[in-house]
N, CA, C and O atoms as a GROMACS GRO file, in nm:
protein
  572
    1UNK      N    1 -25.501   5.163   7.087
    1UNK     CA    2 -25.564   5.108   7.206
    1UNK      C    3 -25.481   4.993   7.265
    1UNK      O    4 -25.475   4.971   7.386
    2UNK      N    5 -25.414   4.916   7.162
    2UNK     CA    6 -25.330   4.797   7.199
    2UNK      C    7 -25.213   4.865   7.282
    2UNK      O    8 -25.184   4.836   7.398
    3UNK      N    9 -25.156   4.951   7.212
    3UNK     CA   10 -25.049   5.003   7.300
    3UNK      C   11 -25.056   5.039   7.428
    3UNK      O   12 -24.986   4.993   7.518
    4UNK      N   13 -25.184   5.161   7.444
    4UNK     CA   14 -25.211   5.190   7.562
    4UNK      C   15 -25.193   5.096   7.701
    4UNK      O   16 -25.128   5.101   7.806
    5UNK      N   17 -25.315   4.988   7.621
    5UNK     CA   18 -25.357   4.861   7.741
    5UNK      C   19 -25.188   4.764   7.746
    5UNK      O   20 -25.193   4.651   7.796
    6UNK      N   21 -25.094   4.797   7.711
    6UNK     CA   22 -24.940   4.733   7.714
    6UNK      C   23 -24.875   4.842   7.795
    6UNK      O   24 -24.787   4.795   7.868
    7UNK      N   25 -24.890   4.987   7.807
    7UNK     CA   26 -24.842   5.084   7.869
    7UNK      C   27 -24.898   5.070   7.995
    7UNK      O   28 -24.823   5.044   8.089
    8UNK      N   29 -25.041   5.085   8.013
    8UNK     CA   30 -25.083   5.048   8.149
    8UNK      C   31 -25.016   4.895   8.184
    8UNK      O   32 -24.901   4.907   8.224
    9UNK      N   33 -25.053   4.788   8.179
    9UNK     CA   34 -24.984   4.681   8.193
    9UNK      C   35 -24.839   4.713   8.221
    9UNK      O   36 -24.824   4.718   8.343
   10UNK      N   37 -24.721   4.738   8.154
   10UNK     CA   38 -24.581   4.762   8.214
   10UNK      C   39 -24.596   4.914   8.360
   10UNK      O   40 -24.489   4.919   8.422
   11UNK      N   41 -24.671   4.990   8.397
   11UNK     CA   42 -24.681   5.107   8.467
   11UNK      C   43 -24.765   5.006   8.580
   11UNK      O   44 -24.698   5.002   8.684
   12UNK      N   45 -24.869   4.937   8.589
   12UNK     CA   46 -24.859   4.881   8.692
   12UNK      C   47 -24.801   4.742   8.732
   12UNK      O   48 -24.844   4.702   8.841
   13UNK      N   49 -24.695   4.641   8.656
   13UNK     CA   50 -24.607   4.574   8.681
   13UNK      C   51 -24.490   4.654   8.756
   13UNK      O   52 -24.445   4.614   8.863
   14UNK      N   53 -24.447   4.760   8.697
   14UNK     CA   54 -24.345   4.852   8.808
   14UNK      C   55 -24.391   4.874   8.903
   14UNK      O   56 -24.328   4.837   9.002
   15UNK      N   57 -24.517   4.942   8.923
   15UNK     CA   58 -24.526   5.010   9.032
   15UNK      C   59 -24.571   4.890   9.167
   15UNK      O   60 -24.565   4.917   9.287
   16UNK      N   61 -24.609   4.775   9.117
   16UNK     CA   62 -24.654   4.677   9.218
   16UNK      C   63 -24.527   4.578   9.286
   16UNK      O   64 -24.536   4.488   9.369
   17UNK      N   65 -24.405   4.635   9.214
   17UNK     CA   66 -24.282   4.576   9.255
   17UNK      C   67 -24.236   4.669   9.397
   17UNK      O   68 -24.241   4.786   9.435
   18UNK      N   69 -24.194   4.556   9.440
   18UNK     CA   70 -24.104   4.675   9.582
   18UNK      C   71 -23.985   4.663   9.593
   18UNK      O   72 -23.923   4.570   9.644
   19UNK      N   73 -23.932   4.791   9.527
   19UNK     CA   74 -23.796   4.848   9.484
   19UNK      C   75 -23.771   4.945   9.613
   19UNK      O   76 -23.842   5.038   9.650
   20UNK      N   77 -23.653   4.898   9.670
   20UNK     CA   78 -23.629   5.002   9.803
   20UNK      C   79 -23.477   5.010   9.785
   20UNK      O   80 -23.390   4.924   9.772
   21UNK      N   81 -23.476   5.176   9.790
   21UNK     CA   82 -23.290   5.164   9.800
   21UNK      C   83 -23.255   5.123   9.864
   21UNK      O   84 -23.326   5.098   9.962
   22UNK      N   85 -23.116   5.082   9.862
   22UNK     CA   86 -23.001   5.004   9.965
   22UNK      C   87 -22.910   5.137   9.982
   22UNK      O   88 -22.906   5.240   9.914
   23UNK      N   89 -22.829   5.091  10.116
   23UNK     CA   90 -22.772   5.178  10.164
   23UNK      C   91 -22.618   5.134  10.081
   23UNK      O   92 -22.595   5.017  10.048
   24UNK      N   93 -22.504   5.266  10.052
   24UNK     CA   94 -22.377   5.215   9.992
   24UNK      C   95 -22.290   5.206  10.141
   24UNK      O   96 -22.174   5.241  10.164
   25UNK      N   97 -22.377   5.151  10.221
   25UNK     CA   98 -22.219   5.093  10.315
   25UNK      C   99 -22.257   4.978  10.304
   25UNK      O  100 -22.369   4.929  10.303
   26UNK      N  101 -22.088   4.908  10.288
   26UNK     CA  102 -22.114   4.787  10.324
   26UNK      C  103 -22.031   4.752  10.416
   26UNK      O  104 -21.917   4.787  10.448
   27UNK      N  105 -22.152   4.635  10.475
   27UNK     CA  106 -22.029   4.579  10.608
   27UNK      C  107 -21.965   4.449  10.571
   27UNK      O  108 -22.014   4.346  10.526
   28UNK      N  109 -21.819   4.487  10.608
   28UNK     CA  110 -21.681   4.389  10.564
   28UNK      C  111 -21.669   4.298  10.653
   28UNK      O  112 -21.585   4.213  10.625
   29UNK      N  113 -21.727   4.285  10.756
   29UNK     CA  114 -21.710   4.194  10.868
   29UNK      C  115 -21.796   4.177  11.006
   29UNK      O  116 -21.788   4.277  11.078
   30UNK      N  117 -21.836   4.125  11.032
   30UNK     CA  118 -21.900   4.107  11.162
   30UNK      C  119 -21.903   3.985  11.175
   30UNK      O  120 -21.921   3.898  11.090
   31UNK      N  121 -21.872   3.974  11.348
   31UNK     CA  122 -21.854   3.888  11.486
   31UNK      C  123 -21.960   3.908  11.590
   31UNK      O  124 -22.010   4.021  11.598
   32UNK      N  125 -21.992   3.833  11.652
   32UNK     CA  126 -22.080   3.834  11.784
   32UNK      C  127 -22.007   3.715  11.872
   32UNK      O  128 -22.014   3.594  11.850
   33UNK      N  129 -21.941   3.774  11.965
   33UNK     CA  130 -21.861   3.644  12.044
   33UNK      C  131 -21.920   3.671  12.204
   33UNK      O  132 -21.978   3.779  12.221
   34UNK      N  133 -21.912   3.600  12.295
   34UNK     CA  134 -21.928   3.586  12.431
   34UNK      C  135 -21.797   3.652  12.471
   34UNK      O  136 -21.693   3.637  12.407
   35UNK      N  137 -21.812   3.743  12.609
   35UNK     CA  138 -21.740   3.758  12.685
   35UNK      C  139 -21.761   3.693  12.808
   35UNK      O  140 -21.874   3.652  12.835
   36UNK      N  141 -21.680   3.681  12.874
   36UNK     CA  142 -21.681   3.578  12.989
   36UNK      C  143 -21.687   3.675  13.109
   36UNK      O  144 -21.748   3.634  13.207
   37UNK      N  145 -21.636   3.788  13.114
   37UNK     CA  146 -21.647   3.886  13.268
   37UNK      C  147 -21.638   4.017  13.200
   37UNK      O  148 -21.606   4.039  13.084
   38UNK      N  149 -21.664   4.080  13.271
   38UNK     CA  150 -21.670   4.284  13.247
   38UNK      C  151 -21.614   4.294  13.342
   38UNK      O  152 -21.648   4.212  13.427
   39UNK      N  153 -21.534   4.365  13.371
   39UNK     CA  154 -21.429   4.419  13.498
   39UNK      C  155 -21.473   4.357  13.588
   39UNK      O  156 -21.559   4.407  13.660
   40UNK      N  157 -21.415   4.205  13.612
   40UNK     CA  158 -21.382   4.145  13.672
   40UNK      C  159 -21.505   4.060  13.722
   40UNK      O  160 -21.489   3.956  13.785
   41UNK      N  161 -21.636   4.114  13.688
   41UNK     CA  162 -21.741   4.059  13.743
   41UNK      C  163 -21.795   3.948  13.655
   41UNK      O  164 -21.832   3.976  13.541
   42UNK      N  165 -21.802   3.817  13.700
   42UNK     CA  166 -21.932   3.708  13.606
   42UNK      C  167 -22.059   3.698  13.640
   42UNK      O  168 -22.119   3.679  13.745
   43UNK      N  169 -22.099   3.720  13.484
   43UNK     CA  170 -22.228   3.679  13.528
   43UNK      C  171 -22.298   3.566  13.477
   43UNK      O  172 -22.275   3.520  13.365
   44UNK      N  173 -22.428   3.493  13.599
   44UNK     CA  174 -22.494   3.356  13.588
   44UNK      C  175 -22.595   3.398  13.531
   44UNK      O  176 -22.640   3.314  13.453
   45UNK      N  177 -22.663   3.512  13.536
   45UNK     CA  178 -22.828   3.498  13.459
   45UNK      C  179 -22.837   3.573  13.306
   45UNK      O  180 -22.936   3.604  13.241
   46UNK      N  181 -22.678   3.589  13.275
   46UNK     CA  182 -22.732   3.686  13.155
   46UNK      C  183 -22.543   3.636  13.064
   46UNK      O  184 -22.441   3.600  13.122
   47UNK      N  185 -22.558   3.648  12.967
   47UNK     CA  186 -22.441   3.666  12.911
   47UNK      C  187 -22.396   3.833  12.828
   47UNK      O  188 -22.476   3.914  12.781
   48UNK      N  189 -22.260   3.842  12.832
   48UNK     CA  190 -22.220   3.962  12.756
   48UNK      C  191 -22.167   3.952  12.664
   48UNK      O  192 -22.055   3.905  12.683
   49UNK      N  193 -22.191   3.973  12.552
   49UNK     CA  194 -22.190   3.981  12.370
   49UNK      C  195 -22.061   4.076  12.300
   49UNK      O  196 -22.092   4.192  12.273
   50UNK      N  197 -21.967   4.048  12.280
   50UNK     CA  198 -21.905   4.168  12.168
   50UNK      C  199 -21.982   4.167  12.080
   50UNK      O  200 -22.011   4.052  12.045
   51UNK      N  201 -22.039   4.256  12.018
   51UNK     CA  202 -22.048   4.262  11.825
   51UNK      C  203 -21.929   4.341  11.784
   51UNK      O  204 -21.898   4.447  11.838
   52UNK      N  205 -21.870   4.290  11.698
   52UNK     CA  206 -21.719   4.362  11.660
   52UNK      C  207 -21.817   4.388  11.478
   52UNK      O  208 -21.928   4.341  11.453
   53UNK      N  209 -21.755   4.451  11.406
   53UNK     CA  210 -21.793   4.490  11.278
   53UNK      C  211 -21.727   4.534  11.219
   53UNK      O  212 -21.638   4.592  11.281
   54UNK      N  213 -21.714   4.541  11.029
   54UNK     CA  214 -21.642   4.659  11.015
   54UNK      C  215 -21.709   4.705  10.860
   54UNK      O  216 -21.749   4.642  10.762
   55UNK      N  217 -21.697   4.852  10.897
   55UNK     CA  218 -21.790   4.860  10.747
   55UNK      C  219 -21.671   4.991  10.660
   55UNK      O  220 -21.572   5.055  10.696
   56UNK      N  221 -21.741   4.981  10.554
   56UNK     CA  222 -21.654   5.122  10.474
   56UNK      C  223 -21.709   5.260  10.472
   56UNK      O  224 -21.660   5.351  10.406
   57UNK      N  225 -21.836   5.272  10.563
   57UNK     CA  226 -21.833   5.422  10.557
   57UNK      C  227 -21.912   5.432  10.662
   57UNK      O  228 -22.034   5.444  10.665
   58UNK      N  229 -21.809   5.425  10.780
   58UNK     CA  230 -21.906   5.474  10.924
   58UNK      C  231 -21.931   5.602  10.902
   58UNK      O  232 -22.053   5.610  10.917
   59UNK      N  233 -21.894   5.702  10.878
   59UNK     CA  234 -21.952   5.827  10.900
   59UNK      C  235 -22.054   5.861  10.807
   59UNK      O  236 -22.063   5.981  10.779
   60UNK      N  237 -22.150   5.762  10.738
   60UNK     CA  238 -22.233   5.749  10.683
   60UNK      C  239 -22.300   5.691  10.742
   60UNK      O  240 -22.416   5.701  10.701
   61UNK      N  241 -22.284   5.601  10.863
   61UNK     CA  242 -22.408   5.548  10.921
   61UNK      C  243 -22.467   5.639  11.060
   61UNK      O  244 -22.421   5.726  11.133
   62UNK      N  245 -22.573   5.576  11.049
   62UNK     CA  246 -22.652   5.638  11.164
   62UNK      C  247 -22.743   5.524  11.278
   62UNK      O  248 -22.793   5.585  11.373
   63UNK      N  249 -22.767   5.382  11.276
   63UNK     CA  250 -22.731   5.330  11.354
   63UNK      C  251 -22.705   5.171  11.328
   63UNK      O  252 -22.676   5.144  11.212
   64UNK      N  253 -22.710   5.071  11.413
   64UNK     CA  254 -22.655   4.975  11.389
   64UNK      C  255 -22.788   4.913  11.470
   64UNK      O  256 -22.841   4.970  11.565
   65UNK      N  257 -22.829   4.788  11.414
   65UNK     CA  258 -22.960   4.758  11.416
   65UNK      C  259 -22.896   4.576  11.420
   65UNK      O  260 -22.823   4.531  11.332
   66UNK      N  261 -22.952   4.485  11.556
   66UNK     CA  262 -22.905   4.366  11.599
   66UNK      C  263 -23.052   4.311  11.625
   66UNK      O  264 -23.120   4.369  11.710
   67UNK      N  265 -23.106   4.199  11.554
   67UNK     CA  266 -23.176   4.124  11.607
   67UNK      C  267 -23.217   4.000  11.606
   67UNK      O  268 -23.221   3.927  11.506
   68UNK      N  269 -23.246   3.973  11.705
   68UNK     CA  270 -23.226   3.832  11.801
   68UNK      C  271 -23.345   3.733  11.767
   68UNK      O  272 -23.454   3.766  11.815
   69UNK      N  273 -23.344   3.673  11.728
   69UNK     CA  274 -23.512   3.603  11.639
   69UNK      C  275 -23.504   3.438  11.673
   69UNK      O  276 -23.413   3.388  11.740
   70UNK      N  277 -23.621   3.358  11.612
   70UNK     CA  278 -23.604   3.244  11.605
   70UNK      C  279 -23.607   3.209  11.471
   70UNK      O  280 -23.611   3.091  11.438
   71UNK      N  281 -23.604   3.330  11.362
   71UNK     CA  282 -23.591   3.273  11.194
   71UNK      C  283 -23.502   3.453  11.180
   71UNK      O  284 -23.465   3.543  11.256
   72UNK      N  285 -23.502   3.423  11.027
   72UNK     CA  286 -23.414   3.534  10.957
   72UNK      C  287 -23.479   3.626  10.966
   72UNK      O  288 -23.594   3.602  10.927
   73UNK      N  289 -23.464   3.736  11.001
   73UNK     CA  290 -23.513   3.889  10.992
   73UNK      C  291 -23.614   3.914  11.095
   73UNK      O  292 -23.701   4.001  11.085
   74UNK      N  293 -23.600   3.834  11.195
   74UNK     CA  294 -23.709   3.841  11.317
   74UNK      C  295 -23.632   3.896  11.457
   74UNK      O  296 -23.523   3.865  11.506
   75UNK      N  297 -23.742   4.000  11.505
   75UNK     CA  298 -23.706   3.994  11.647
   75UNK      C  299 -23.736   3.945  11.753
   75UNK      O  300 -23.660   3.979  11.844
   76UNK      N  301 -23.813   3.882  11.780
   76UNK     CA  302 -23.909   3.811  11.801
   76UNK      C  303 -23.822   3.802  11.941
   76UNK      O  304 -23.894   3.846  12.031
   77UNK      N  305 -23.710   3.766  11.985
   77UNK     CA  306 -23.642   3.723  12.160
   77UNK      C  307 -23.616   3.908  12.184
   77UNK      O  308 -23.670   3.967  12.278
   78UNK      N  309 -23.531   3.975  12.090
   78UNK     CA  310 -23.495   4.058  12.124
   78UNK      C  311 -23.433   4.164  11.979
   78UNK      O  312 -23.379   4.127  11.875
   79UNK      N  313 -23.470   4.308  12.029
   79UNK     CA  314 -23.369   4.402  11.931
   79UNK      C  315 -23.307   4.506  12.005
   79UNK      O  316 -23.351   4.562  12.106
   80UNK      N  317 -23.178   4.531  11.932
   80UNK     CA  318 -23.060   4.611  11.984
   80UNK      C  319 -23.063   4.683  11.888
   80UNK      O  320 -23.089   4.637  11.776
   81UNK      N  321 -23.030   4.842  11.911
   81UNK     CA  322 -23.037   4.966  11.856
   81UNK      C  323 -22.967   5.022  11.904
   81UNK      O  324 -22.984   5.076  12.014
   82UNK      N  325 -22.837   5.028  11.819
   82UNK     CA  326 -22.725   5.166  11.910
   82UNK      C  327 -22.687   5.259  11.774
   82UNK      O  328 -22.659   5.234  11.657
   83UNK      N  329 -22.700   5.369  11.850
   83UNK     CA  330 -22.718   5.498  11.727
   83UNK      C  331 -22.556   5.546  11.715
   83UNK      O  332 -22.489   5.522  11.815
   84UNK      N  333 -22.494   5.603  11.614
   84UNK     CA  334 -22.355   5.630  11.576
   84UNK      C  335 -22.383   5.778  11.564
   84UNK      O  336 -22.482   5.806  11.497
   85UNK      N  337 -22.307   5.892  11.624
   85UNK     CA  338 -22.271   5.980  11.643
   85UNK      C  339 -22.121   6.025  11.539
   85UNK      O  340 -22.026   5.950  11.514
   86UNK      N  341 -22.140   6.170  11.494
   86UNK     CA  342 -22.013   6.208  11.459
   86UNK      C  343 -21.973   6.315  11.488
   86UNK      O  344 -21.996   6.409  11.412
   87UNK      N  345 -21.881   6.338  11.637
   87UNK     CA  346 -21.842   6.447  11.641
   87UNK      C  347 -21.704   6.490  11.640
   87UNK      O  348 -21.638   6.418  11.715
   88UNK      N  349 -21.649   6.564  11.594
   88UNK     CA  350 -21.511   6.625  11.520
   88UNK      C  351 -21.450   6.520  11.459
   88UNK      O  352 -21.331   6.515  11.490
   89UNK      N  353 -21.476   6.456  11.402
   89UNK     CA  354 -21.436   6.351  11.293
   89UNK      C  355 -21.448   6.247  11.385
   89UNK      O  356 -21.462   6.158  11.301
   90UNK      N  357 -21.452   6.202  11.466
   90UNK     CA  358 -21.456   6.073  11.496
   90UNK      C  359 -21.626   5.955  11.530
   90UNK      O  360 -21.701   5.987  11.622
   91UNK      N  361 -21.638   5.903  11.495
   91UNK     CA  362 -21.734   5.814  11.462
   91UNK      C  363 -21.758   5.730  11.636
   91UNK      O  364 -21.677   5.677  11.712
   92UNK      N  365 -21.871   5.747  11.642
   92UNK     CA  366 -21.912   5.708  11.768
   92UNK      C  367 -22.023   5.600  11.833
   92UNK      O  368 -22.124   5.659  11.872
   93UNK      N  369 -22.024   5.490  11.848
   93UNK     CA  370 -22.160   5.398  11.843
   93UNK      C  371 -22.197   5.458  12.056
   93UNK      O  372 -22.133   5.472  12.160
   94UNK      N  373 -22.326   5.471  12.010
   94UNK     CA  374 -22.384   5.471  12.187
   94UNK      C  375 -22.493   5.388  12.189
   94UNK      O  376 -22.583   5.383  12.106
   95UNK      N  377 -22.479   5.308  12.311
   95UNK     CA  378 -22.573   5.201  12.294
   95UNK      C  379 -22.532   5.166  12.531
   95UNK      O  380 -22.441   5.125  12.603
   96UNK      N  381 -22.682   5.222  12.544
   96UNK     CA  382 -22.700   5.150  12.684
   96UNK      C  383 -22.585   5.256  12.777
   96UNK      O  384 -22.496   5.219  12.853
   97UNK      N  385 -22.612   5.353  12.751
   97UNK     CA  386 -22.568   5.445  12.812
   97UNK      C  387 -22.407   5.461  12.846
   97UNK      O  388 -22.337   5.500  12.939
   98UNK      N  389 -22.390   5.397  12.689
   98UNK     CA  390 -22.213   5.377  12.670
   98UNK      C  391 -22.152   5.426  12.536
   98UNK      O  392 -22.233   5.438  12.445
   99UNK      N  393 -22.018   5.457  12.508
   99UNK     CA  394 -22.017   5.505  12.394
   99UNK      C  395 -21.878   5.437  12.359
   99UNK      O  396 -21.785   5.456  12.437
  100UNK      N  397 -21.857   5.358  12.242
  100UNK     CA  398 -21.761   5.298  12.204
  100UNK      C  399 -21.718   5.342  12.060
  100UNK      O  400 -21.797   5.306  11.973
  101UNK      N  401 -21.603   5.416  12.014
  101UNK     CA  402 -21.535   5.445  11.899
  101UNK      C  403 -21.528   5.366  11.810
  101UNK      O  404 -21.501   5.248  11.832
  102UNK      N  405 -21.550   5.415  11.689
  102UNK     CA  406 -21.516   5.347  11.570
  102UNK      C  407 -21.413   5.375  11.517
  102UNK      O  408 -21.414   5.491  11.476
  103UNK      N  409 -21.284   5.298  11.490
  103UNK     CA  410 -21.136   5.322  11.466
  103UNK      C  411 -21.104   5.233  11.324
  103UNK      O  412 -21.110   5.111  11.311
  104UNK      N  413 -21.072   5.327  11.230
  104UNK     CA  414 -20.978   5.202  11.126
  104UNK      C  415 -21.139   5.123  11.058
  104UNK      O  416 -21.149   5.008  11.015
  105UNK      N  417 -21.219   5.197  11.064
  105UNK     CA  418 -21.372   5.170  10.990
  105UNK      C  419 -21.424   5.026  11.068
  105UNK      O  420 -21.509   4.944  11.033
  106UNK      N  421 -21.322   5.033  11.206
  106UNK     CA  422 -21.421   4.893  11.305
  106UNK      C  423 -21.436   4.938  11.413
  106UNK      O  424 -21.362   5.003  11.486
  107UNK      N  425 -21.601   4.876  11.429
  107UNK     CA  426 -21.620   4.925  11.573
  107UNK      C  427 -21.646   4.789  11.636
  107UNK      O  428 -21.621   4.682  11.578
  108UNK      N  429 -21.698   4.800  11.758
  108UNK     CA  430 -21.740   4.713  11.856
  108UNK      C  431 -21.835   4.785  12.011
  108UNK      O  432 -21.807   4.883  12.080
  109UNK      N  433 -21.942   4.695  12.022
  109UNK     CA  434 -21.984   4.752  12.157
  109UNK      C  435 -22.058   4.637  12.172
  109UNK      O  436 -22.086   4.549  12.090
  110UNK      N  437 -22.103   4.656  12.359
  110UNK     CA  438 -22.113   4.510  12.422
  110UNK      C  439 -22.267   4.532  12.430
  110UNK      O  440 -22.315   4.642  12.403
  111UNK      N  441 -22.353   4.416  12.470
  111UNK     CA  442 -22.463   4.347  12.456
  111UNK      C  443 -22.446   4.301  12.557
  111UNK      O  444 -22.342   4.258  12.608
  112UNK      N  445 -22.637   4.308  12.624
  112UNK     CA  446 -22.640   4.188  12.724
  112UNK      C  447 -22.750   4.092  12.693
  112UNK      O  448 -22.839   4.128  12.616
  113UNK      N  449 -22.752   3.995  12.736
  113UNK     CA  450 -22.864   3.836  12.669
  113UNK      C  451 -22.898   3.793  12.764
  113UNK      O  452 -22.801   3.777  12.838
  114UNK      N  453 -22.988   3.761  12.809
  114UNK     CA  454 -23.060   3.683  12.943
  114UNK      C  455 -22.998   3.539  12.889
  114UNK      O  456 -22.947   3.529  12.778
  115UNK      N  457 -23.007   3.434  12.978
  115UNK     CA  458 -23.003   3.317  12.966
  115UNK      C  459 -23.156   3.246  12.920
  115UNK      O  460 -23.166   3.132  12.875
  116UNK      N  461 -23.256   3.329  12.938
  116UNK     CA  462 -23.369   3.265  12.858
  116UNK      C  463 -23.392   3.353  12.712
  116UNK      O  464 -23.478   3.308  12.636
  117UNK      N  465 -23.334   3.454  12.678
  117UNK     CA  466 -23.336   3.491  12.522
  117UNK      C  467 -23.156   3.397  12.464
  117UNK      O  468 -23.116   3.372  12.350
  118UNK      N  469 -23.117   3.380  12.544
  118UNK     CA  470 -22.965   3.311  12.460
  118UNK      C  471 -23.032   3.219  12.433
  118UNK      O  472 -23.031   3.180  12.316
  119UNK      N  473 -23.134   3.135  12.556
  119UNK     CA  474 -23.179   2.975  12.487
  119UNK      C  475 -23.296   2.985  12.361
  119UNK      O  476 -23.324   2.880  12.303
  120UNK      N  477 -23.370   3.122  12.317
  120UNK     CA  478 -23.482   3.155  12.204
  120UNK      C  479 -23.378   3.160  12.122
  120UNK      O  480 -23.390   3.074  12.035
  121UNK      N  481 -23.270   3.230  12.110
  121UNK     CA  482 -23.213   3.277  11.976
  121UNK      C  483 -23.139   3.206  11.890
  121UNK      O  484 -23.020   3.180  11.909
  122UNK      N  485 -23.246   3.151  11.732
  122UNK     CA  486 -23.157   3.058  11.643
  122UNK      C  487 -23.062   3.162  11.579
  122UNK      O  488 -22.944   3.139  11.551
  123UNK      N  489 -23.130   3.285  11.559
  123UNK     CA  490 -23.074   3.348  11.414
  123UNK      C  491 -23.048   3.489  11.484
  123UNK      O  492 -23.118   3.524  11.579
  124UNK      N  493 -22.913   3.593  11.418
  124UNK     CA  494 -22.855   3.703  11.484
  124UNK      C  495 -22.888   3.734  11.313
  124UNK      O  496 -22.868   3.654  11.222
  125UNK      N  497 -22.962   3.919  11.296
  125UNK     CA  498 -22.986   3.928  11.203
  125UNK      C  499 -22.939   4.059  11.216
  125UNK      O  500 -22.976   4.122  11.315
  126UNK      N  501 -22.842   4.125  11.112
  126UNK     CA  502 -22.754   4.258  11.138
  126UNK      C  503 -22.715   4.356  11.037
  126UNK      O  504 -22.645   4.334  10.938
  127UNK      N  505 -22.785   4.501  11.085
  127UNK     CA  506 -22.771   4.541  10.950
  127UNK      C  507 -22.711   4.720  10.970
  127UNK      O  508 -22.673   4.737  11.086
  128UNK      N  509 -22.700   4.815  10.903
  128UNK     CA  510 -22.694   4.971  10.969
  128UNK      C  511 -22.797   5.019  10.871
  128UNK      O  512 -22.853   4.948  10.787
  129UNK      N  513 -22.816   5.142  10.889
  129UNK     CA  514 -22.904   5.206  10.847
  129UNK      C  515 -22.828   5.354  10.843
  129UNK      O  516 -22.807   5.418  10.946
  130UNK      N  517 -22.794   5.397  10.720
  130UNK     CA  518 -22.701   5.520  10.678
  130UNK      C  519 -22.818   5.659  10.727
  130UNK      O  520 -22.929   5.665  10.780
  131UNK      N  521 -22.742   5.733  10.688
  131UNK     CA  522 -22.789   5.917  10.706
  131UNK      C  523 -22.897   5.923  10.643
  131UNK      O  524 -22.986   5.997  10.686
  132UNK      N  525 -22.917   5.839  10.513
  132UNK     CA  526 -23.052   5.873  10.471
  132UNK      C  527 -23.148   5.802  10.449
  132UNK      O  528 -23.214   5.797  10.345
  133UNK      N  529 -23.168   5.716  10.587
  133UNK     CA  530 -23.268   5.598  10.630
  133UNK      C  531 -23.238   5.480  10.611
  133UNK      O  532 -23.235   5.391  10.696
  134UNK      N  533 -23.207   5.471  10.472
  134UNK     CA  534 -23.131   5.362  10.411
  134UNK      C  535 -23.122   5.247  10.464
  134UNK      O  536 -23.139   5.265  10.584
  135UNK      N  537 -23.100   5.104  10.436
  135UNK     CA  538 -23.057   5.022  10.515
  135UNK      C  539 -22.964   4.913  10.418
  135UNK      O  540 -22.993   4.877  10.304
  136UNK      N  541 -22.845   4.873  10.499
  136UNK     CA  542 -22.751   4.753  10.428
  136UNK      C  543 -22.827   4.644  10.415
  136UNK      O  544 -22.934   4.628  10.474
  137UNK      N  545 -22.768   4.552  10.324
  137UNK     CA  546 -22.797   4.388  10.332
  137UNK      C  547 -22.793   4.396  10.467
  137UNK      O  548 -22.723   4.466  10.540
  138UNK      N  549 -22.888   4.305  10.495
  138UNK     CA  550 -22.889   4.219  10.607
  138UNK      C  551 -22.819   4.098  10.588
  138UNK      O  552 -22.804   4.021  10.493
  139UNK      N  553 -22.773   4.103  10.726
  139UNK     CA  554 -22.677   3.960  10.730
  139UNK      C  555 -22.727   3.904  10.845
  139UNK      O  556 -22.796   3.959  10.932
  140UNK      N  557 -22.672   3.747  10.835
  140UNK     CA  558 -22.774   3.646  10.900
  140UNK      C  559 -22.635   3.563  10.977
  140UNK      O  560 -22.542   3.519  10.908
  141UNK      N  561 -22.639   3.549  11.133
  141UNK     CA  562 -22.547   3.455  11.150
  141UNK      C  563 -22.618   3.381  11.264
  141UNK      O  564 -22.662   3.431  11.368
  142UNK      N  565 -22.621   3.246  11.226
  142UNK     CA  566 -22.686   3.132  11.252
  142UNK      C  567 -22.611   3.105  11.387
  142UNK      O  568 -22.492   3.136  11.394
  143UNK      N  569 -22.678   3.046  11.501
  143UNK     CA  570 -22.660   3.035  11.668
  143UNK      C  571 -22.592   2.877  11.623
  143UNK      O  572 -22.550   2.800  11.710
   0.00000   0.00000   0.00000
């Protein structure tokens, strides 16, 4: 009976834990910098964003997930969702009715920010989410 009531006890200590796989890409790098013009045009009410990145197994991901918060893991000003495509070997991010290549396991594609979500946003919180839902560490880069 002792055993039992120690078997139940360890079966619901596991099961009340939340164990969630992680995805095996990892990302080696990411940037979020300002651009100053898009072909030739500036703009006053909004700014334009590179996210540059680089991970080790784009053709394992499926999309790339950006959000704009006032704490860690919040979206709270804003979220960006651009989905990665793979067709004939080449790795593809589309995001906003644009499609930017992933070359040499780095990609990049542009963002736009109002001037009243640039002034909400403390925290840029960034992660992908592979082929089989999966999701990377999240990474956190502070405004």
């Amino acid at each position: 009976m002792k055993k039992m009531r120690i078997l139940i006890g360890v079966i619901i200590t596991i099961t009340s834990l939340n164990i969630k796989a992680q995805s095996s890409i990892r990302l080696m790098d990411l940037i979020v910098e300002p651009v100053v013009s898009i072909n030739g045009q500036n703009y006053s009410d909004s700014y334009e964003n590179k996210v540059g990145f680089k991970i080790n197994k784009p053709e394992n991901a499926s999309q790339l997930v950006l959000r704009l918060g006032t704490d860690k893991g919040l979206s709270d000003v804003k979220e960006i969702i651009a989905s990665i495509t793979h067709v004939e070997g080449q790795d593809i991010i589309n995001y906003n009715g644009q499609q930017y290549p992933i070359r040499n396991k780095e990609g990049a594609f542009l963002i736009n920010i109002t001037t009243a979500e640039m002034q909400s946003i403390k925290v840029y919180t960034f992660f992908i989410v592979d082929d089989q839902n999966e999701e990377t560490v999240h990474y956190y880069l502070n405004k």
